[in-house]
C-alpha atoms as one frame of an Amber mdcrd trajectory, in Angstrom:
protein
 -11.840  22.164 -14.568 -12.685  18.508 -13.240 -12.018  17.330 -16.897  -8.761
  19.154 -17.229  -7.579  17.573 -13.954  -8.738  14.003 -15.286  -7.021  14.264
 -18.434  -3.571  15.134 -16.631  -4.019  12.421 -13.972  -4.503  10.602 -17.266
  -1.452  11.773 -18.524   0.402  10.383 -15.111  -0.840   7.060 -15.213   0.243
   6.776 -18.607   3.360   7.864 -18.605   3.861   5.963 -14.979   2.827   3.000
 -17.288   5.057   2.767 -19.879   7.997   3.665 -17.753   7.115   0.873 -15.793
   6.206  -1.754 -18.462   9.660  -0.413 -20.533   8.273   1.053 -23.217   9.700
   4.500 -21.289  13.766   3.699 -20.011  14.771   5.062 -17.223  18.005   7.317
 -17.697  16.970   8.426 -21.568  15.418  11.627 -22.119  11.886  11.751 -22.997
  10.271  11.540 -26.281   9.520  14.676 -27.725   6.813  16.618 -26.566   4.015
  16.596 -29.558   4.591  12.790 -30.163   3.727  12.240 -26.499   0.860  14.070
 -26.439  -0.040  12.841 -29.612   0.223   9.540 -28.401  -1.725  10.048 -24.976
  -4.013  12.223 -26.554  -4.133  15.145 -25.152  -2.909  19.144 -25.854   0.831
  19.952 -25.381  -0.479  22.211 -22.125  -2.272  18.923 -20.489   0.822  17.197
 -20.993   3.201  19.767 -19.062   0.980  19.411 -16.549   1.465  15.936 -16.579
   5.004  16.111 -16.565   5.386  18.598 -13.983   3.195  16.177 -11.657   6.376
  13.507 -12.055   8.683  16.088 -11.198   7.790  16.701  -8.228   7.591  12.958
  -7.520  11.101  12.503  -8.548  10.429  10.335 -11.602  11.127  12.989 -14.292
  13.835  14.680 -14.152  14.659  18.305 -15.495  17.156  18.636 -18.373  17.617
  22.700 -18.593  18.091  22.819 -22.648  17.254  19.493 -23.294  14.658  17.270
 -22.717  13.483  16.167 -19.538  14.940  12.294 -18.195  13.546   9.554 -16.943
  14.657   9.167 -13.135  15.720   5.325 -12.224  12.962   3.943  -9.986  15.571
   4.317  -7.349  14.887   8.184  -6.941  11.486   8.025  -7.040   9.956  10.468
  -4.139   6.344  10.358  -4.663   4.346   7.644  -2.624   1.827   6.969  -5.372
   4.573   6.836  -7.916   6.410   4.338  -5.921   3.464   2.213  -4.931   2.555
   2.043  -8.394   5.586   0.672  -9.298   6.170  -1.673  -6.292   2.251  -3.457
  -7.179   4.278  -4.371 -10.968   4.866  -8.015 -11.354   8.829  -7.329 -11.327
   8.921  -5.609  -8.095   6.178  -7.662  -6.208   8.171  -9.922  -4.724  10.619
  -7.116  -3.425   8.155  -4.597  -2.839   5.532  -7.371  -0.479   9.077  -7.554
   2.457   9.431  -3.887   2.013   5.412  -3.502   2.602   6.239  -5.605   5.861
   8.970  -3.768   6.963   6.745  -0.071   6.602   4.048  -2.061   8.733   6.050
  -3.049  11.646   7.163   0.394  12.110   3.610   2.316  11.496   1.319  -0.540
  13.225   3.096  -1.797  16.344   3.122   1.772  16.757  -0.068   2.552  15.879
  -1.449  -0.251  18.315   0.510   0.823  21.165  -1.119   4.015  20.470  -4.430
   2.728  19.606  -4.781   0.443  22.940  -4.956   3.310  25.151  -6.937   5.756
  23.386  -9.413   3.260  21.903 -12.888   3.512  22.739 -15.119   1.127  23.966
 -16.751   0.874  20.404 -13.586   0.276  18.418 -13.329  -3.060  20.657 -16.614
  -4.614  19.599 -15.898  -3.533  15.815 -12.114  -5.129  16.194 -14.562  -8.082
  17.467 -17.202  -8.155  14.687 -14.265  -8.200  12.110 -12.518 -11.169  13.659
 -15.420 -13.086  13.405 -16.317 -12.102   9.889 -12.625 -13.383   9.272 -13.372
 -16.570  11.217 -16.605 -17.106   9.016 -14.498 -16.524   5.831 -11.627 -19.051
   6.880 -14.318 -21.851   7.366 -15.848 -20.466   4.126 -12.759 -20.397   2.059
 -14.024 -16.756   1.087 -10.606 -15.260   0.123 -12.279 -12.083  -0.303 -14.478
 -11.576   2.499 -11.372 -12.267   4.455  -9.462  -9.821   3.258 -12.550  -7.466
   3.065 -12.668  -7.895   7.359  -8.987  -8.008   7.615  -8.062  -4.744   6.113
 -11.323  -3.500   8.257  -9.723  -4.803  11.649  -6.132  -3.315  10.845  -8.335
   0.126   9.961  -9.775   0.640  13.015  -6.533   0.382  14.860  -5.191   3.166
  12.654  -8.127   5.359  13.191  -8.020   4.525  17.470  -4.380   5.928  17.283
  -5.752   9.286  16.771  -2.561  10.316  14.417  -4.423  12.390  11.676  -0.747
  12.252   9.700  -0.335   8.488  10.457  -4.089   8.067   9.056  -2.956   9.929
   5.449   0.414   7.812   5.412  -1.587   4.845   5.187  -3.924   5.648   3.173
  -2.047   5.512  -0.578  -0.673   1.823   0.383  -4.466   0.655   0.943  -4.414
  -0.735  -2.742  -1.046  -2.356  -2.560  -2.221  -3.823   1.259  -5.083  -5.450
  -0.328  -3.422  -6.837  -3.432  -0.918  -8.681  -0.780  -3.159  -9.544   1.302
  -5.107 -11.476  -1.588  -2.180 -12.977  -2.335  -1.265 -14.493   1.152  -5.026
 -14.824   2.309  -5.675 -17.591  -0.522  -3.696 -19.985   1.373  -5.817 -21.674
   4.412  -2.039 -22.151   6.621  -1.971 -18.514   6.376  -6.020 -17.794   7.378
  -5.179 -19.825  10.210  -2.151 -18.288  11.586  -4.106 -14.617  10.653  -6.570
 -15.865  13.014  -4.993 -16.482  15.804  -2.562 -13.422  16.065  -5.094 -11.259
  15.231  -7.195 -12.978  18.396  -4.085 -11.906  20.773  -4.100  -8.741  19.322
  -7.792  -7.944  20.171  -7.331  -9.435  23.307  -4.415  -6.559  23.869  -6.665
  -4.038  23.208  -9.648  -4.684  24.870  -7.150  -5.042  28.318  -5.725  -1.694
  27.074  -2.097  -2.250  27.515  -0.359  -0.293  25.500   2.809  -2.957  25.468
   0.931  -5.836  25.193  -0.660  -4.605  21.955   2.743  -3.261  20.467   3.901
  -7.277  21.182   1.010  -8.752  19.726   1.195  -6.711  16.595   5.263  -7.183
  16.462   4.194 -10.988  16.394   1.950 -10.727  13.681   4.000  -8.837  11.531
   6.823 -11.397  12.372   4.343 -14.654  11.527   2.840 -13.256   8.091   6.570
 -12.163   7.149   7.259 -16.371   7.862   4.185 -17.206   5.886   4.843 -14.929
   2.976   8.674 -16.488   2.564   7.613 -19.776   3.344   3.902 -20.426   1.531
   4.505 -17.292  -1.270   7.471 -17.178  -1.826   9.037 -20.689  -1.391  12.172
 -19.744   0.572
């Protein structure tokens, strides 16, 4: 059964693929069915199971009579569909200020929540990870930076105590550290990082709920700056 599952989540990412790269078009039906699974390797059965998995992420479409369509990326309902496409080298740019925009609404939220149900615990690991970031910065370990920056934004999202907030976040983790990468490699950035995430911290461990909602809103405003100014070049 695990094998059967694999080869249809196989069948996903390929398709997701070649829509993606072109090689599928968005608005044309799809290829027939036994040259697709001839070409993905796999039975006609493994394929329709493949398929129906896109359906229900709104990126195939269908077609009673006819054969199914490829759904513009615009109508795409499935998270992992949609983060799949936005980490494409097309849509990075794009996607990176939509990323920014989710995480201003989810984590000022979540650290308004966060600062008054945190425990005493999630302070000093909010503390150890600043300082690993610190030691990265002076480093210039782009990795272990990101590594202890995704780590200090996690426990935040784990003190809100929002079980559904925790499983939102949880498909964008790839795309997050992909970004992050991205941004983190310039030492302006590391720097600024630094800092607002010190005011953060600072908001929690006094456990003021709008305090830490400001200091996250203030991040979230700098790295959008940094992102259009060093990243971008706007």
């Amino acid at each position: 059964m695990a094998e059967r599952v694999t080869r249809t989540q196989a069948v996903v990412d390929g398709l997701l693929d070649a829509i993606i790269a072109g090689r599928l078009v968005a608005g044309e039906p799809l290829p027939p069915e036994a040259d697709l699974a001839a070409e993905l390797e796999v039975s006609r059965l493994t394929l329709r199971e493949g398929v129906r998995l896109l359906q229900a992420q709104g990126v195939i479409v269908p077609v009673p009579g006819s054969r199914h369509r490829i759904a513009p990326t615009a109508e795409w309902t499935g998270l992992d569909a949609v983060v799949r496409h936005a980490r494409s080298a097309d849509a990075r740019e794009r996607s990176s200020l939509e990323m920014l925009e989710m995480r201003v609404m989810f984590e000022t939220g979540a650290a308004e929540l966060a600062a008054t149900r945190r425990e005493d615990d999630d302070v000093v690991e909010l503390g150890a990870s600043l300082e690993r970031m610190r030691g990265a910065h002076a480093r210039g370990d782009v990795a272990v930076f990101v590594e202890a920056d995704l780590a200090f934004h996690d426990v935040i999202i784990r003190a809100a105590d929002n079980r559904i907030l925790v499983a939102s976040m949880r498909p964008l983790t790839s795309m997050l550290e992909a970004t992050r990468s991205e941004t983190s490699a310039v030492p302006q950035i590391r720097a600024h990082a630094l800092a607002e995430h010190a005011s953060i911290l600072a908001a929690m461990a006094e456990g003021s709920a709008e305090a830490a909602r400001e200091a996250m809103a203030s991040h979230m405003r700098q790295t959008r700056d940094d992102l259009l100014t060093y990243v971008h070049g706007r």
